[in-house]
N, C-alpha and C positions, 0 to 999 in steps of 0.2 A: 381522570386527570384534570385538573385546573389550568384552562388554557388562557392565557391572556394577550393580544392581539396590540399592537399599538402603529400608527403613521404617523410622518411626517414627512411634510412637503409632499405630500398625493394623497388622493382618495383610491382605497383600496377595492379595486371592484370587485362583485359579489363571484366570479370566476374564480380571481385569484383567495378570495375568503374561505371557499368552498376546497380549492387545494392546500391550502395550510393546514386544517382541520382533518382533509384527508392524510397526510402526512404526519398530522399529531394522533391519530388516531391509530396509524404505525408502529409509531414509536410507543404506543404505551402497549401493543402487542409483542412488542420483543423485549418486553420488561414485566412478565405476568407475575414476577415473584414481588410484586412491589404491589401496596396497596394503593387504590385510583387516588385516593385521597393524601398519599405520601408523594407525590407525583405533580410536578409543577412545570409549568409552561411557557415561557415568555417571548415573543417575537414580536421583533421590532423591524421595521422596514421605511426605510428613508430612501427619497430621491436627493441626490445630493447637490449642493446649491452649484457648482459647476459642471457642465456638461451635461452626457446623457447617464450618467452612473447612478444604480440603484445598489444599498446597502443592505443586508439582511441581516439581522443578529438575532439568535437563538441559545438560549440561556436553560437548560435542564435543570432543576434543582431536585436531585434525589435527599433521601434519608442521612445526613453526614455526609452528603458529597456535590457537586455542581459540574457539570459540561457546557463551555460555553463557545461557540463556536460563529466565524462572521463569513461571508462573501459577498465583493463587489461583481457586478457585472452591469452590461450596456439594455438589460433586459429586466425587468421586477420578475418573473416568473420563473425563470433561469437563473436568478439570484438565490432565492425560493429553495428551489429544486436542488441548488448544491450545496447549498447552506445544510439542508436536512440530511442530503448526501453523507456530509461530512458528518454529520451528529449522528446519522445509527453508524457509522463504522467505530466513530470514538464509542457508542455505545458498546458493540460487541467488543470492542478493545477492554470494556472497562469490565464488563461481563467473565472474559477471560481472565485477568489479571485477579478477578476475586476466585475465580477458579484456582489459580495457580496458588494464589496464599494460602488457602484451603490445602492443597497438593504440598507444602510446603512446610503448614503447620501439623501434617500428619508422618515426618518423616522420624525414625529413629535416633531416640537421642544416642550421643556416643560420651561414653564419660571422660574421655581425656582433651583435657584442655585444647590440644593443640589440633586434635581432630575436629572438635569442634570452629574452632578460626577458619583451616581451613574449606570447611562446607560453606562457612558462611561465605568466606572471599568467592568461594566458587558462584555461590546464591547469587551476590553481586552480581558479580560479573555477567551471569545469563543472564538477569533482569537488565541490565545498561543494557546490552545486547537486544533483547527483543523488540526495538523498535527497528532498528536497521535490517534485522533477519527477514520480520515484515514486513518492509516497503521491496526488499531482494525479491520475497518469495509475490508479490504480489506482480511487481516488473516483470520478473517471468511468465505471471499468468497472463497479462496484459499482453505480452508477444505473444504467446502461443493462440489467443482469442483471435488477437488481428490477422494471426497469419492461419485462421481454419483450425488448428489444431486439437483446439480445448472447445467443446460447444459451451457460450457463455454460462456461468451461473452453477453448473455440473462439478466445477472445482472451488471449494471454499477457501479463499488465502486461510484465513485463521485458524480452520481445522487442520491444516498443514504446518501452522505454527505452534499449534499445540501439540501435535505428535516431534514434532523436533527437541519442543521443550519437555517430556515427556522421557525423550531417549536420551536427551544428554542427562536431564536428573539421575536415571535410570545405571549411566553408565560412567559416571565423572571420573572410574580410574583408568576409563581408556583414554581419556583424551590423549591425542600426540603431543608427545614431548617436545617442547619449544612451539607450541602453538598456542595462540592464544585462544581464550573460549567462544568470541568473536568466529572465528577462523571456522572452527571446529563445526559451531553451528549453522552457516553457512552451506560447509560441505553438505552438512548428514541434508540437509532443504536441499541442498541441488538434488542430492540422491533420491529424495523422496519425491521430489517433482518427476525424475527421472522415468521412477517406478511407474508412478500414474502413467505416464504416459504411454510406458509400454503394457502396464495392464489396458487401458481404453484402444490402443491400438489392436490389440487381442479380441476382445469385446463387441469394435467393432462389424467383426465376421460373426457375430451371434445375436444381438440385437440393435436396436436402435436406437443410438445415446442419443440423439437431439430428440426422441421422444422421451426417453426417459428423463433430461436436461432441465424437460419441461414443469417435472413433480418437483425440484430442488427449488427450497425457499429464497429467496432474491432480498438481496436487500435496499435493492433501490430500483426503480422502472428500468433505469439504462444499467446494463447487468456490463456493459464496457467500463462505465464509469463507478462499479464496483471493484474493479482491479487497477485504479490509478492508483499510482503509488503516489504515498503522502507529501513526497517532494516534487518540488517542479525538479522536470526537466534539465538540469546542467551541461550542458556542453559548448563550452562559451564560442569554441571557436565555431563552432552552426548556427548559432543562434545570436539573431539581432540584438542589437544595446538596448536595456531594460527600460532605457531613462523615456519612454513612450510617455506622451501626457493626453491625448485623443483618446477617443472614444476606441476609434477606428484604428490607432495605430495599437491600441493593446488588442484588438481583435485580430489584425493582422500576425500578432505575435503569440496569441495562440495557437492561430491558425498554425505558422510556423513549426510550433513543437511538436503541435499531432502531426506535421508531415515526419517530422523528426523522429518520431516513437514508431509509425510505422514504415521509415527505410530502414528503423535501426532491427525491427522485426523482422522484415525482410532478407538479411543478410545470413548466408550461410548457420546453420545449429552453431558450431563450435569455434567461428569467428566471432559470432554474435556472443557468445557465453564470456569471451576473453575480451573481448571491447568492453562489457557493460561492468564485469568486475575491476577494468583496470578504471574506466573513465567514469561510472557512475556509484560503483562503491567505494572507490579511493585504493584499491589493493594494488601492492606492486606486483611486479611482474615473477618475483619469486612466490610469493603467497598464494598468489592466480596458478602458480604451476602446481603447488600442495592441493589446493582447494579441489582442479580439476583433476588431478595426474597427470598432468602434462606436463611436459620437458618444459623448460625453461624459454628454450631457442622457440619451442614453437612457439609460446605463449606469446614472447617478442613479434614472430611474424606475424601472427594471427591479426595481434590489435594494430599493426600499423596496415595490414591489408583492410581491416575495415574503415579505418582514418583514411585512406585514398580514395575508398569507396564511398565514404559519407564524404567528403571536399567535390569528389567528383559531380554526385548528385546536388549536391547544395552551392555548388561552383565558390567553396569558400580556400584561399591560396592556404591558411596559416594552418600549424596543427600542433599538439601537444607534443613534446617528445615523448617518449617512450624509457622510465627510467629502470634497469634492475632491480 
């Protein structure tokens, strides 16, 4: 791999030289189908002229394609660290997605016009879809880590994205009627998150999953911050005004969402399933009852019982209604 190093406004100490290098030397491990010399490197790292904020930008340039990916933070090393974070996840994202063409370019042609449209519309449709499905199955794993459940690192989001995307290809005349493909894939993740969990709870009583936890390939040092989901956090009414311009005040506001991520972990299995599909995937309260099998009425109680529970903890007055 051709790696190229660049600063501004600091001198990069031979510590932090020595982790960059290590983290490039990562990333050209989880790309062995690529030649070293097709494989290019760019990191850039700026202290920025106000404040204490350091900038990191990282720029992959593969074979007909580029990942370019940035983070601030109050720390160069920590900028560093998530910067690269975020670049092997886009990695295996982009890893997958040539997988699925593959998976896509091999399916049976159909000679009639119209059956052809509609696979395609369907094709659509699951690809828009696979990033959201994503960040869903990934928030689950992310609660189930914080709250003991899942030993880190032992559950692969993406490998759980690809068996979804897999069963819906697989299955596209079951979809339910009047749902959309969105919807659809969604469910089959909750169900298969499901499964895991009741096979590892099984398992449990026969060997030792945080031994075994331990042979599973990681793709970042902090295997927590393997399972953030690719969006912040939303939940306006918990969460302080963005408009932070300190150092300190955006740490504080970090600080913030991780308590945020684990009360919202904390809250009862199937309160917590109905809150995070109503407030953080956008689903109404009739979609959230398909999605889970739940009644409607419960679905409603569910997420305002966790709305009083999160105001409570976070002593915030306001809260979202709750629409049908």
């Amino acid at each position: 791999m051709n790696l190229k190093i660049q600063h501004r406004n600091l001198q990069i100490p031979k510590t932090l030289e020595e982790l960059i290098e290590k983290k490039s030397r990562k990333v050209q491990r989880v790309l062995p189908t690529f030649a070293s010399q097709d494989l290019h490197l760019h990191v850039s790292l700026e202290k920025l002229p106000r404040g204490r904020q350091y900038r990191t930008v990282v720029v992959l340039n593969l074979p007909q394609s580029a990942i370019r990916v940035e983070d601030i933070e109050v720390n160069a090393s920590h900028s560093v660290l998530r910067a690269f974070g975020e670049l092997l996840r886009r990695i295996k994202r982009f890893k997958s997605q040539l997988n699925r063409e593959k998976f896509w370019q091999q399916r049976v042609l159909i000679p009639a016009a119209s059956a052809v449209d509609e696979t395609q519309e369907i094709e659509n449709a699951i690809n828009q879809s696979l990033d959201k499905v994503e960040n869903y199955i990934r928030r689950e794993l992310y609660h189930q880590v914080l709250m003991g459940n899942f030993p880190a690192g032992l559950v692969q989001p993406q490998a759980v994205l690809d068996e979804v995307f897999l069963e819906v290809r697989s299955r596209v005349t079951s979809k339910p009627p009047n749902w959309t493909v969105e919807q659809w894939m969604i469910q089959i993740a909750r169900d298969k998150l499901q499964k895991r969990a009741q096979d590892l709870e099984v398992s449990r009583e026969e060997t030792h999953v945080e031994e075994a936890a331990e042979n599973v390939p990681r793709w970042e040092d902090e295997p927590l911050n393997f399972y953030q989901p690719d969006e912040v956090l939303r939940v306006e009414d918990l969460l302080p005004s963005e408009n932070s311009v300190t150092p300190e005040e955006l740490l504080a506001q970090h600080e913030r969402e991780e308590q945020l991520q684990e009360a919202i972990a904390q809250l009862p299995d199937s309160i917590r399933e109905s809150f995070v599909l109503f407030a953080l995937e956008g689903f109404n309260s009739d979609e959230i009852a398909m999605i889970t099998r739940k009644t409607q009425g419960r679905v409603l109680e569910e997420v305002q019982e966790a709305q009083s529970l999160l105001r409570q903890k976070f002593n915030v007055g306001r809260q979202r209604q709750v629409h049908n």
